[in-house]
N, C-alpha and C positions, 0 to 999 in steps of 0.2 A: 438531525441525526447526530450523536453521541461522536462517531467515525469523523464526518464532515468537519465538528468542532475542533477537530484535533490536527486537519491536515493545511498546510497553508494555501495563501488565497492562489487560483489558479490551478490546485487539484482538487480533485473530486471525486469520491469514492462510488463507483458503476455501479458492479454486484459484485455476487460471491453465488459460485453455481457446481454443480456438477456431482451426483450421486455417488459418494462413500472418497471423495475427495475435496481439497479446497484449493479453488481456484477466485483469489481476488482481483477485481478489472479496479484500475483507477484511468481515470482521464487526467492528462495533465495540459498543457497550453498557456503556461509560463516560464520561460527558463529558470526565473529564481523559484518559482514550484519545484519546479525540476533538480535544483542546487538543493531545496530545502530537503527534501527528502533523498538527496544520497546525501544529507548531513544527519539524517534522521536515522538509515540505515544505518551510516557509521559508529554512531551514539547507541546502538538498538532499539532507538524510541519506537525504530517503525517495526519490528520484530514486536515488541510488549504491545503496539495498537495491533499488530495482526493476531495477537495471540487473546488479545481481549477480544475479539470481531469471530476467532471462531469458537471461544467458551459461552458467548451469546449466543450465537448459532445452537450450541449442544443444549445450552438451558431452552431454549426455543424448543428442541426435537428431543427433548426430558432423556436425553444422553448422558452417561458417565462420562464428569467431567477431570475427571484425575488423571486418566492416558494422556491428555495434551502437551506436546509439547512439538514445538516446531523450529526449522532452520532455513534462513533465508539467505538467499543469494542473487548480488546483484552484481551480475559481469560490469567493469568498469570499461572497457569498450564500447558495451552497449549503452550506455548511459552516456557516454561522447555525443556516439551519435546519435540519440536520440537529443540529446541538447542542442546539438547544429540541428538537426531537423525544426527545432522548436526556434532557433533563432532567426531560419529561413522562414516562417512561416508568421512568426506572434514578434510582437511588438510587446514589452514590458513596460 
């Protein structure tokens, strides 16, 4: 998958689900996964992979794909602790 190609080793892209919304699941179980992509957010690499992931989506469900536009937000608290989670847990 196109998605997978793009995320570093140790995440991994779930799904994407839920009717007249978008909700992306990623798995992560790396801390530097986890560094990489709030360096990806910062940069908005991970914003431009999310926005390609839902114009697939529309080309898939032959949707007007010109409304797209999205904004993402990743509390920096949560991203703490989800990295000491990950560091209690996973060995890099």
């Amino acid at each position: 998958m196109y998605v997978q190609q793009r995320l570093p080793e140790g995440a991994a892209f779930v799904s994407t689900a839920k009717k007249d919304s978008a909700v992306f699941v990623f798995r992560i179980c790396k801390v530097s996964a986890a560094e990489a992509i709030w360096k990806m957010f910062g940069d908005d690499s991970f914003s431009d992979l999310l926005q390609e992931l839902i114009v697939q989506q529309l080309v898939v469900e032959n949707k007007d794909q010109a409304t797209v536009r999205i904004k993402i937000t990743l509390d920096e608290n949560h991203f703490k602790v989800l990295k000491q989670d990950l560091k209690g847990k996973y060995s890099n």
